[in-house]
PDB file of N, CA, C and O in Angstrom:
ATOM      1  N   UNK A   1      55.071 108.412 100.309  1.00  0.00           N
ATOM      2  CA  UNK A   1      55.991 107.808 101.261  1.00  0.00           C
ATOM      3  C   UNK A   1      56.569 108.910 102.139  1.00  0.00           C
ATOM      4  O   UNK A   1      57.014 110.028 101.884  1.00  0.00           O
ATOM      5  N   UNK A   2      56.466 108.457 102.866  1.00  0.00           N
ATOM      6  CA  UNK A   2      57.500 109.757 104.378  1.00  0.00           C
ATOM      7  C   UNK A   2      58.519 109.508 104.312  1.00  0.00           C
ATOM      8  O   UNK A   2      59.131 108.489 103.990  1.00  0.00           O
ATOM      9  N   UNK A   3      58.908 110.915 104.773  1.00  0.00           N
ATOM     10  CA  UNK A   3      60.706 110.914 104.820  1.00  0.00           C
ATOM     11  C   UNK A   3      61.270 109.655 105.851  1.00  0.00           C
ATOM     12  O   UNK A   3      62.386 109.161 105.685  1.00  0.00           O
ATOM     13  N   UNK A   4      60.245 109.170 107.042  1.00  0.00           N
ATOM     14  CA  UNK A   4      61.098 108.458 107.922  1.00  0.00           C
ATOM     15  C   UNK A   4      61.200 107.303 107.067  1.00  0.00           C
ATOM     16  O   UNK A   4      62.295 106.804 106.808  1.00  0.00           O
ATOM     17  N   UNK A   5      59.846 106.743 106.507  1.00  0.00           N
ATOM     18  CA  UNK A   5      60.244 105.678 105.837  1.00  0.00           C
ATOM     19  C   UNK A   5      61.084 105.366 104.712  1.00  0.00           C
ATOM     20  O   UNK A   5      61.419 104.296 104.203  1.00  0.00           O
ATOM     21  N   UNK A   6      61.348 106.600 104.447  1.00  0.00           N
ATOM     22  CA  UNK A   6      62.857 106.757 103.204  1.00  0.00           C
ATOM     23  C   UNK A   6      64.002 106.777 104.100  1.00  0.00           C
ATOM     24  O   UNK A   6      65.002 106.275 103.586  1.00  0.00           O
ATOM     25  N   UNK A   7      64.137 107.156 105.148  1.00  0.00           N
ATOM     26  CA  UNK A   7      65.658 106.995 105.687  1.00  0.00           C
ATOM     27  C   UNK A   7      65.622 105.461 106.764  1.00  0.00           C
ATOM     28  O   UNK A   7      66.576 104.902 107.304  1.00  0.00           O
ATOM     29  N   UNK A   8      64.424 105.166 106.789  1.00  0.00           N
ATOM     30  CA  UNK A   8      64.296 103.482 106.950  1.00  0.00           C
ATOM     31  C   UNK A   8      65.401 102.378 105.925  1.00  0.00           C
ATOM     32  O   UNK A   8      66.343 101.590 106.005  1.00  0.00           O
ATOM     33  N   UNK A   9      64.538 102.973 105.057  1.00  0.00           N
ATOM     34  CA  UNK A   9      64.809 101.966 103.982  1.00  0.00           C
ATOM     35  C   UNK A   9      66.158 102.086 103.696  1.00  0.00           C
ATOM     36  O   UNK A   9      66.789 101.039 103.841  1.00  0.00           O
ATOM     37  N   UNK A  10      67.002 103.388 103.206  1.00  0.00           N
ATOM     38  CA  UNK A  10      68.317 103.563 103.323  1.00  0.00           C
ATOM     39  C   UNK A  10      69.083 103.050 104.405  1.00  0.00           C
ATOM     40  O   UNK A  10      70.094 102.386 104.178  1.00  0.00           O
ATOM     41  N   UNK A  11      68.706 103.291 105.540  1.00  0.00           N
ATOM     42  CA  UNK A  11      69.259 102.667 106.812  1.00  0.00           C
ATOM     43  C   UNK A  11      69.570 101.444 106.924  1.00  0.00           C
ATOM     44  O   UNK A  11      70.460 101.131 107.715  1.00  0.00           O
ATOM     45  N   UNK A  12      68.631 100.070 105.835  1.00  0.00           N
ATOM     46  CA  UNK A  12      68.492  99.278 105.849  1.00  0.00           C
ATOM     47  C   UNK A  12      69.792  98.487 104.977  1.00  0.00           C
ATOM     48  O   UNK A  12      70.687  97.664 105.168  1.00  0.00           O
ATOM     49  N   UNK A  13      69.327  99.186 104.101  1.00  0.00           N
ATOM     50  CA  UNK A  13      70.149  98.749 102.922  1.00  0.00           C
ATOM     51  C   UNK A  13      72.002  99.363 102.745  1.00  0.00           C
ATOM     52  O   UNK A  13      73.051  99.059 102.177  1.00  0.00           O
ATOM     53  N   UNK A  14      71.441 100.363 103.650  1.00  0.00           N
ATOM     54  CA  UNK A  14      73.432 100.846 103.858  1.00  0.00           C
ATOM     55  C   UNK A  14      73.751  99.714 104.681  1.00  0.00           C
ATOM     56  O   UNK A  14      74.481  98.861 104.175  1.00  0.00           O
ATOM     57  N   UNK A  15      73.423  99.579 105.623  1.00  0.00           N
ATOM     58  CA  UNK A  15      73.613  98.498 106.378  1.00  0.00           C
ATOM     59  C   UNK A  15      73.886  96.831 105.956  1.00  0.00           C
ATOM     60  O   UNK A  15      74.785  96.102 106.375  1.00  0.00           O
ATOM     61  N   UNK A  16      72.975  96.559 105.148  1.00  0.00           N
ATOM     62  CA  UNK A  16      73.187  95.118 104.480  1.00  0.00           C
ATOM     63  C   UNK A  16      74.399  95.069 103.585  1.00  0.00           C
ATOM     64  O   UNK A  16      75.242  94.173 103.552  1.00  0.00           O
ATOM     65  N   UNK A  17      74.349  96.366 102.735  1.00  0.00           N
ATOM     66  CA  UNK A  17      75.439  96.722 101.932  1.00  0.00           C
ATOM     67  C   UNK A  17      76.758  96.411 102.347  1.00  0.00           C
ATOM     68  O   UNK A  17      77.445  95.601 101.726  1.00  0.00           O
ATOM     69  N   UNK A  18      77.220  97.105 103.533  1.00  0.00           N
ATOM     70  CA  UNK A  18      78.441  97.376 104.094  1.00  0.00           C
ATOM     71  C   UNK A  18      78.451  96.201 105.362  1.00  0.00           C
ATOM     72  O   UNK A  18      79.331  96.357 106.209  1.00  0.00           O
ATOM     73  N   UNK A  19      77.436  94.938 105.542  1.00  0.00           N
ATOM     74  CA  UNK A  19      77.790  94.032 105.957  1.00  0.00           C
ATOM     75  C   UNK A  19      78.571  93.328 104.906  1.00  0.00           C
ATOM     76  O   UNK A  19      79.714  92.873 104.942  1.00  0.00           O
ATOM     77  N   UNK A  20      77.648  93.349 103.928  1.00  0.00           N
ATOM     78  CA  UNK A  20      78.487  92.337 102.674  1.00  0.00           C
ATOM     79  C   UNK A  20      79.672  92.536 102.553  1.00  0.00           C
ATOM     80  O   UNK A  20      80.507  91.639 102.440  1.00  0.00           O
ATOM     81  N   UNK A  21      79.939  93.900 102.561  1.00  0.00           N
ATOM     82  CA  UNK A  21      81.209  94.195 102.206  1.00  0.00           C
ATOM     83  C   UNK A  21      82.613  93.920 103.327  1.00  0.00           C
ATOM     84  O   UNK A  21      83.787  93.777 102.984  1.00  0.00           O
ATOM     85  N   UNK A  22      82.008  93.903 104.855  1.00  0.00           N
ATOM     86  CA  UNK A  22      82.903  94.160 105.804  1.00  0.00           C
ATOM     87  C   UNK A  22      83.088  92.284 105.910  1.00  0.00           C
ATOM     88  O   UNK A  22      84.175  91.824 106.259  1.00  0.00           O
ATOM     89  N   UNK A  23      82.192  91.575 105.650  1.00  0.00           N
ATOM     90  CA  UNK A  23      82.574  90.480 105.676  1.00  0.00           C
ATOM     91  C   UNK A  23      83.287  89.734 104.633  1.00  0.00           C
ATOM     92  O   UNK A  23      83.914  88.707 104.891  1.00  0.00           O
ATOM     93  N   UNK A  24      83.205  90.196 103.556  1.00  0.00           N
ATOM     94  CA  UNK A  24      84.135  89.800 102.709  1.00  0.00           C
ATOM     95  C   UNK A  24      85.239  90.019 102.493  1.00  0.00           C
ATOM     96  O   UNK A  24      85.949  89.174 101.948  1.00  0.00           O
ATOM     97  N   UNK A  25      85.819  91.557 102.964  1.00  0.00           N
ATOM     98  CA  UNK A  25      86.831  91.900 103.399  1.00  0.00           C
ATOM     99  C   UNK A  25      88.115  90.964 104.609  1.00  0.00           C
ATOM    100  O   UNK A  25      89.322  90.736 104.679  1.00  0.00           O
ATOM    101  N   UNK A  26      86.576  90.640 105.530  1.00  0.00           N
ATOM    102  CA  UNK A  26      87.782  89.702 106.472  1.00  0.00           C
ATOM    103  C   UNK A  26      87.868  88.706 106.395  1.00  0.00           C
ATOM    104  O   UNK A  26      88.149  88.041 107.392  1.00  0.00           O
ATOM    105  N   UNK A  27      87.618  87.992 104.883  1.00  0.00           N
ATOM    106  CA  UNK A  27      87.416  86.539 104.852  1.00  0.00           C
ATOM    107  C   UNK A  27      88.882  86.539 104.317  1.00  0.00           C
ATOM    108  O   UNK A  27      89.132  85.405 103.910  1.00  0.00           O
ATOM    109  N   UNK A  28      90.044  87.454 104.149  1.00  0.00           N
ATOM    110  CA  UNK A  28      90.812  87.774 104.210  1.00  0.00           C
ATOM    111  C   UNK A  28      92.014  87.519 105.473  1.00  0.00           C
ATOM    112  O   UNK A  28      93.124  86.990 105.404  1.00  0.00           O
ATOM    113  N   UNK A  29      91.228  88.178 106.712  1.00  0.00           N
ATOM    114  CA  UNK A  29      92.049  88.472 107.545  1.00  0.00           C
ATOM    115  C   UNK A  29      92.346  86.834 108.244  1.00  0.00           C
ATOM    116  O   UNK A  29      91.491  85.951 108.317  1.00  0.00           O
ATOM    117  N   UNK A  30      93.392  86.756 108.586  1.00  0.00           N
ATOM    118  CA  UNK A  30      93.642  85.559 109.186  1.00  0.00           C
ATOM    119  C   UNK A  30      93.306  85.581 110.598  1.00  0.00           C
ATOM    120  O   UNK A  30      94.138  86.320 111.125  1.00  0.00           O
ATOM    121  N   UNK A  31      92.583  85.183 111.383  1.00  0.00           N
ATOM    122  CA  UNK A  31      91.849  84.918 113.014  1.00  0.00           C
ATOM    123  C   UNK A  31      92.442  83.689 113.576  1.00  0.00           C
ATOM    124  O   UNK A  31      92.338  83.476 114.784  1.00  0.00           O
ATOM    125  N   UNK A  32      93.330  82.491 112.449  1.00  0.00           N
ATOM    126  CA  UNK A  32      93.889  81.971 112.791  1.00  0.00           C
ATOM    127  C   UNK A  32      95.062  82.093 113.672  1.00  0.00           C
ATOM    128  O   UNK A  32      95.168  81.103 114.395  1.00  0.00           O
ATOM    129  N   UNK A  33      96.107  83.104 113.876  1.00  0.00           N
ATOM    130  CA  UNK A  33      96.797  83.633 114.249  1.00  0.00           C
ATOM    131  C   UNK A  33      96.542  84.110 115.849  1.00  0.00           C
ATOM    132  O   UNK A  33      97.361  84.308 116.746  1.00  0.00           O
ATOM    133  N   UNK A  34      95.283  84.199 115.839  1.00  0.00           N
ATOM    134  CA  UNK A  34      94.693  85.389 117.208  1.00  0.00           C
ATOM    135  C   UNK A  34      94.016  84.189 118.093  1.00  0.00           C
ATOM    136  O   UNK A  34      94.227  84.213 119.306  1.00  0.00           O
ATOM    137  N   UNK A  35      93.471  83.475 117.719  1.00  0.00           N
ATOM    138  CA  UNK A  35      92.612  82.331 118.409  1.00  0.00           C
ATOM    139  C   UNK A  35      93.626  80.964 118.833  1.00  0.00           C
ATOM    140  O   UNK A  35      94.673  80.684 118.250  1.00  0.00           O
ATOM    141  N   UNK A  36      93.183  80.395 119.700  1.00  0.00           N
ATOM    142  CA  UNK A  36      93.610  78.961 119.680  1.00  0.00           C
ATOM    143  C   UNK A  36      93.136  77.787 119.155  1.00  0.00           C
ATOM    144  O   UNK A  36      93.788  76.743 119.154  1.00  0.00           O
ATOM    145  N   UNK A  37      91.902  77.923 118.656  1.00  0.00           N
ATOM    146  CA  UNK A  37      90.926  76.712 117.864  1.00  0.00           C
ATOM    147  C   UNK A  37      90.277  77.718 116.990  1.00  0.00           C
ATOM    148  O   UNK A  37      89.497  78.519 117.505  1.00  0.00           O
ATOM    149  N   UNK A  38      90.511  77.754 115.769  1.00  0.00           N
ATOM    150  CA  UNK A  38      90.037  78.425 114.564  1.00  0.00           C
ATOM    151  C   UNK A  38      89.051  78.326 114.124  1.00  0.00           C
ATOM    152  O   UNK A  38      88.505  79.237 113.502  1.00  0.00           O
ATOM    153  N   UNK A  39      88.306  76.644 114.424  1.00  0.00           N
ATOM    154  CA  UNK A  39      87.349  76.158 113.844  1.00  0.00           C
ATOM    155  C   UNK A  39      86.051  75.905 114.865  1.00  0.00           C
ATOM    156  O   UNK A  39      84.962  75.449 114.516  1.00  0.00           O
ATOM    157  N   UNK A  40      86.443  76.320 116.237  1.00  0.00           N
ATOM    158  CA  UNK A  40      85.641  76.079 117.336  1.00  0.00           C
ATOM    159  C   UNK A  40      84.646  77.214 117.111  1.00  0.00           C
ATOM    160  O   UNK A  40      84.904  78.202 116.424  1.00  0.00           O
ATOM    161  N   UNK A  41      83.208  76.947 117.893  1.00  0.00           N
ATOM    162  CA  UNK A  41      82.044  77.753 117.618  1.00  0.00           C
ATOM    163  C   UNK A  41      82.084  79.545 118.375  1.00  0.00           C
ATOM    164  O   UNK A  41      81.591  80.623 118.040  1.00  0.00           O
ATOM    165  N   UNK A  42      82.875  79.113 119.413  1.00  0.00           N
ATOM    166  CA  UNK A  42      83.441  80.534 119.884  1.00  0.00           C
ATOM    167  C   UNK A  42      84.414  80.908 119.180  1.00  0.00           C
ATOM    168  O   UNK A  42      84.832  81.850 119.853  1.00  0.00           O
ATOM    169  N   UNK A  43      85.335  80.807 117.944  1.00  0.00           N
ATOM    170  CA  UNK A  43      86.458  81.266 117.123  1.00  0.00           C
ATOM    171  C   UNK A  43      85.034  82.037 116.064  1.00  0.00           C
ATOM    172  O   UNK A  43      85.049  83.242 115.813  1.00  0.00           O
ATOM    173  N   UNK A  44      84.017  81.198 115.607  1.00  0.00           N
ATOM    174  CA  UNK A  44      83.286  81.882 114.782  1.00  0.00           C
ATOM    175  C   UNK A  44      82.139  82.736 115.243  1.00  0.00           C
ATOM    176  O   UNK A  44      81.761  83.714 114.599  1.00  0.00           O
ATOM    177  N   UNK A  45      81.511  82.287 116.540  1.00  0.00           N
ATOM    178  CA  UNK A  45      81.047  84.192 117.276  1.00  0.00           C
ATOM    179  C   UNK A  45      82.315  84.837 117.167  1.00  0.00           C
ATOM    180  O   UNK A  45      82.338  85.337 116.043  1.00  0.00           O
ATOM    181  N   UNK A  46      83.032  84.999 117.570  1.00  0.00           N
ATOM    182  CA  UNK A  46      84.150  86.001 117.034  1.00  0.00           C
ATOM    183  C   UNK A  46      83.988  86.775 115.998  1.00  0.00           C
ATOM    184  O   UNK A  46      83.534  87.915 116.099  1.00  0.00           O
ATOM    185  N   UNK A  47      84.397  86.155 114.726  1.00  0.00           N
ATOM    186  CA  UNK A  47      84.650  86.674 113.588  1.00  0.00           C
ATOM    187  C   UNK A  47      82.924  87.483 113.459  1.00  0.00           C
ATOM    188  O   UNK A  47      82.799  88.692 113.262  1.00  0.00           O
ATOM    189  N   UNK A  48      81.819  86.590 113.607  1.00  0.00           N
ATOM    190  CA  UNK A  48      80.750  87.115 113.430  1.00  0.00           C
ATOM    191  C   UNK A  48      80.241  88.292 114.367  1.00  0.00           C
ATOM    192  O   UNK A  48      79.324  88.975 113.911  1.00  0.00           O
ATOM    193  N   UNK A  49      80.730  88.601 115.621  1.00  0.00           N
ATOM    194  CA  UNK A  49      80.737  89.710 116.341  1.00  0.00           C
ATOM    195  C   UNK A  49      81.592  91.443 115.799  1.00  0.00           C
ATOM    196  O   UNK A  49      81.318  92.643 115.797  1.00  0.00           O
ATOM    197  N   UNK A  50      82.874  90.395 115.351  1.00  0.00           N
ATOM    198  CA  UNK A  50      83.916  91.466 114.560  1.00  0.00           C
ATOM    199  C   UNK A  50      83.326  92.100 113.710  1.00  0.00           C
ATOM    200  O   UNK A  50      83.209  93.312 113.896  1.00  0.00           O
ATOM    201  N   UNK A  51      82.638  91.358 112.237  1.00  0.00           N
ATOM    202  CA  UNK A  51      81.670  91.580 111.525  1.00  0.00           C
ATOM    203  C   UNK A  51      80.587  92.567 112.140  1.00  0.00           C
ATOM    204  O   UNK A  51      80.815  93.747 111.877  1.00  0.00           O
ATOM    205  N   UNK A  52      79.810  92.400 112.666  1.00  0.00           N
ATOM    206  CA  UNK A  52      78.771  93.433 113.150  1.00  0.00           C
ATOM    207  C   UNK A  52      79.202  94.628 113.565  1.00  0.00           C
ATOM    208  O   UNK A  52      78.814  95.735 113.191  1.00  0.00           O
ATOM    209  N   UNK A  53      80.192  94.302 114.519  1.00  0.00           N
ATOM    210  CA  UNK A  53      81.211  95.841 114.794  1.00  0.00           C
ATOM    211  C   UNK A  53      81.572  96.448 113.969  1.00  0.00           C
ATOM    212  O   UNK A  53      81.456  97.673 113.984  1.00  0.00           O
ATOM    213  N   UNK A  54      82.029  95.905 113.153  1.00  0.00           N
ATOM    214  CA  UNK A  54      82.832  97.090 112.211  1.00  0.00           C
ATOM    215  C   UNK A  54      81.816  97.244 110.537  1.00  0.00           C
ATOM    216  O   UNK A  54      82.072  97.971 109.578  1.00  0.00           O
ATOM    217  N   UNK A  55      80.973  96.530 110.668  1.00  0.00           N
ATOM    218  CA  UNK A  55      80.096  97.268 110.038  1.00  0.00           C
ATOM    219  C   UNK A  55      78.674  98.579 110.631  1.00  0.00           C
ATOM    220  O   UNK A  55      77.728  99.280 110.269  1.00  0.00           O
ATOM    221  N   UNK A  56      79.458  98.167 111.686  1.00  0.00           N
ATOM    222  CA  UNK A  56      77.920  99.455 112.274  1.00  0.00           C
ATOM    223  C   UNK A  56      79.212 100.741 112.375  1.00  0.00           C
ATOM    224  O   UNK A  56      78.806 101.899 112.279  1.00  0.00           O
ATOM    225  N   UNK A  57      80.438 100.559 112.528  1.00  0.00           N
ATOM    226  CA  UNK A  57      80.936 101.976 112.755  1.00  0.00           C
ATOM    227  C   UNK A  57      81.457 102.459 111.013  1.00  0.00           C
ATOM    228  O   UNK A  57      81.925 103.578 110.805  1.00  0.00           O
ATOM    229  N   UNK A  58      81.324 101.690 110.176  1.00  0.00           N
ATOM    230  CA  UNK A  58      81.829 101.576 108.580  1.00  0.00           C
ATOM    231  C   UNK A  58      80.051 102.525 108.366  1.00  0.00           C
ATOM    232  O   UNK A  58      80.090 103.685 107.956  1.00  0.00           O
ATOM    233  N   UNK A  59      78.770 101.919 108.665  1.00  0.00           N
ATOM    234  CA  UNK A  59      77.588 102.145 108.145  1.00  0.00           C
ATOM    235  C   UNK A  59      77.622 103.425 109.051  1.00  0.00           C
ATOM    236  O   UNK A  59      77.064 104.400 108.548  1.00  0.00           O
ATOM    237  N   UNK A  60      78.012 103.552 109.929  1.00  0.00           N
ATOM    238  CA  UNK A  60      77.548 104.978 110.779  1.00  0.00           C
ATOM    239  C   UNK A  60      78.322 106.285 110.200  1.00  0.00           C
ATOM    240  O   UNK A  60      77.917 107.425 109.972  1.00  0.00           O
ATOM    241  N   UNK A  61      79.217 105.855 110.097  1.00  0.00           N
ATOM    242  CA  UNK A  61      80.277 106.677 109.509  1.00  0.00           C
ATOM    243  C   UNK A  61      79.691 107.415 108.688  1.00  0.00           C
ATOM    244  O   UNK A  61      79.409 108.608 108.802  1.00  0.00           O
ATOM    245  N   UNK A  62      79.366 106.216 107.255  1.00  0.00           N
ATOM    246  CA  UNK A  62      78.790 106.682 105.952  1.00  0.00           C
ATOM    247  C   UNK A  62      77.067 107.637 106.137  1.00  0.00           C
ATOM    248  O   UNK A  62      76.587 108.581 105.509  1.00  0.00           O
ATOM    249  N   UNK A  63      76.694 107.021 107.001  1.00  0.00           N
ATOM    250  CA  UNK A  63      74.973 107.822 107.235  1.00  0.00           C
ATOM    251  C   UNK A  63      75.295 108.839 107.450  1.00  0.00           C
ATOM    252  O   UNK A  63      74.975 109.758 106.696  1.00  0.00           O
ATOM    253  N   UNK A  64      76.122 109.059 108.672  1.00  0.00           N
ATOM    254  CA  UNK A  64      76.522 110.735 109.355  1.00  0.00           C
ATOM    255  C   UNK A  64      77.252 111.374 108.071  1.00  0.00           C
ATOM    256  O   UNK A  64      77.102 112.584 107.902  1.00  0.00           O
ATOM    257  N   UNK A  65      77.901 110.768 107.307  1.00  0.00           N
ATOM    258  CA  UNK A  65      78.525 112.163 106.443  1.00  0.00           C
ATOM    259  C   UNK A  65      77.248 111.923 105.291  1.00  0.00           C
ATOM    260  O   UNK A  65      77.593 112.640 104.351  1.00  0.00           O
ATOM    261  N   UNK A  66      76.361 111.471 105.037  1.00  0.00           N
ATOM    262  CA  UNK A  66      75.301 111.611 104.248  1.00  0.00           C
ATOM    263  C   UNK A  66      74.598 112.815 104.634  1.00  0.00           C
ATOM    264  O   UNK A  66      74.669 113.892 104.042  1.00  0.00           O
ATOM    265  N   UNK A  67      73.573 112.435 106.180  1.00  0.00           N
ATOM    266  CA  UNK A  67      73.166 113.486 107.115  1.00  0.00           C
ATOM    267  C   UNK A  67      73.533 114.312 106.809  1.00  0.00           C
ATOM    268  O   UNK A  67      72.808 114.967 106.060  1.00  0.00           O
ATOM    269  N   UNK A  68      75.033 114.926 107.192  1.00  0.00           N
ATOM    270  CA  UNK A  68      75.671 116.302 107.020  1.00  0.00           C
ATOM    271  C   UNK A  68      76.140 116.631 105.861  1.00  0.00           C
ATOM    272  O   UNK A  68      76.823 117.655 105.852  1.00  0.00           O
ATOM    273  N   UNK A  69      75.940 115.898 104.535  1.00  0.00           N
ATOM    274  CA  UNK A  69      76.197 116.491 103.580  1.00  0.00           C
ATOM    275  C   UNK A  69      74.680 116.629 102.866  1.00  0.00           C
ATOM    276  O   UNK A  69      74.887 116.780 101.662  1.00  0.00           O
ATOM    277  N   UNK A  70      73.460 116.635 103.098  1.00  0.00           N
ATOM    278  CA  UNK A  70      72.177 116.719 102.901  1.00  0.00           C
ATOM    279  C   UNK A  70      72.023 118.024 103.266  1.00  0.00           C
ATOM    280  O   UNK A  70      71.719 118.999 102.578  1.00  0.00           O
ATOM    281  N   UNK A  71      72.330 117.906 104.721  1.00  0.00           N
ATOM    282  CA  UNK A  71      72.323 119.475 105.858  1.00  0.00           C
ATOM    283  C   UNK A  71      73.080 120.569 105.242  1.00  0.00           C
ATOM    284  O   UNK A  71      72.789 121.720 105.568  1.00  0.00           O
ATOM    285  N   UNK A  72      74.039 120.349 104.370  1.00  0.00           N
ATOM    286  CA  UNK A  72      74.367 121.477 103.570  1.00  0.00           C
ATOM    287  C   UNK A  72      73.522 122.988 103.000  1.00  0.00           C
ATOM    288  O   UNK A  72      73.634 124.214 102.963  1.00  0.00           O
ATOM    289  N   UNK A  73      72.728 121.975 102.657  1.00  0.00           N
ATOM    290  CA  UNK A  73      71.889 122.810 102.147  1.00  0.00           C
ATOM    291  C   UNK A  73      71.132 124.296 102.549  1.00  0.00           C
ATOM    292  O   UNK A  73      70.968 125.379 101.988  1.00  0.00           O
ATOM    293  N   UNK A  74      70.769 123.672 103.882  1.00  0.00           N
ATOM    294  CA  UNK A  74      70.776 124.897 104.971  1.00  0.00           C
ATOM    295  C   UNK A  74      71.466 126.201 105.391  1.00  0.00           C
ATOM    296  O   UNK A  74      71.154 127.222 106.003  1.00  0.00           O
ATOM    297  N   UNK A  75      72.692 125.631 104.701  1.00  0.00           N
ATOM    298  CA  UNK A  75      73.939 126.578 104.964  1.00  0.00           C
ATOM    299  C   UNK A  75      73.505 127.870 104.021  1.00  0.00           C
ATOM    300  O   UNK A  75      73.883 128.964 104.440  1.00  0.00           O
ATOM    301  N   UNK A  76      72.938 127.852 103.101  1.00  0.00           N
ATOM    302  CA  UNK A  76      72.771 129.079 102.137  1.00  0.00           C
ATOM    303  C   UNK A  76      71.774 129.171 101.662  1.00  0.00           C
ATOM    304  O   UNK A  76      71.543 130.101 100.889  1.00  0.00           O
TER     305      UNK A  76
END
């Protein structure tokens, strides 16, 4: 297996990971508050846009300090 297809597969799965997680987190947050129809199909692109956002900067986050803590190694 190649390295790209190993940081594929990680890529993949950090990602699914920290969707699960970012959405379960805001099943929490109240959107009721922020919206005017809570239950309307544009109240839930919302939440499902929110979701994608903040799991790609939650998953990016985590890759880049992976990256650079791999890259360590180099150092010595």
């Amino acid at each position: 297996m190649n390295p790209e297809g190993q940081e594929a597969i990680i890529h993949i799965i950090v990602n699914l990971f920290f969707l699960v997680i970012v959405w379960w987190s805001l099943q929490s947050f109240r959107f009721d508050v922020f919206v005017r129809d809570p239950d309307s199909p544009r109240a839930k692109v919302l939440v499902i846009l929110v979701t994608i956002a903040l799991t790609y900067l939650v998953s990016s986050f985590f890759l880049d300090y992976l990256k650079g803590s791999l890259m360590l190694r180099y150092l010595f």
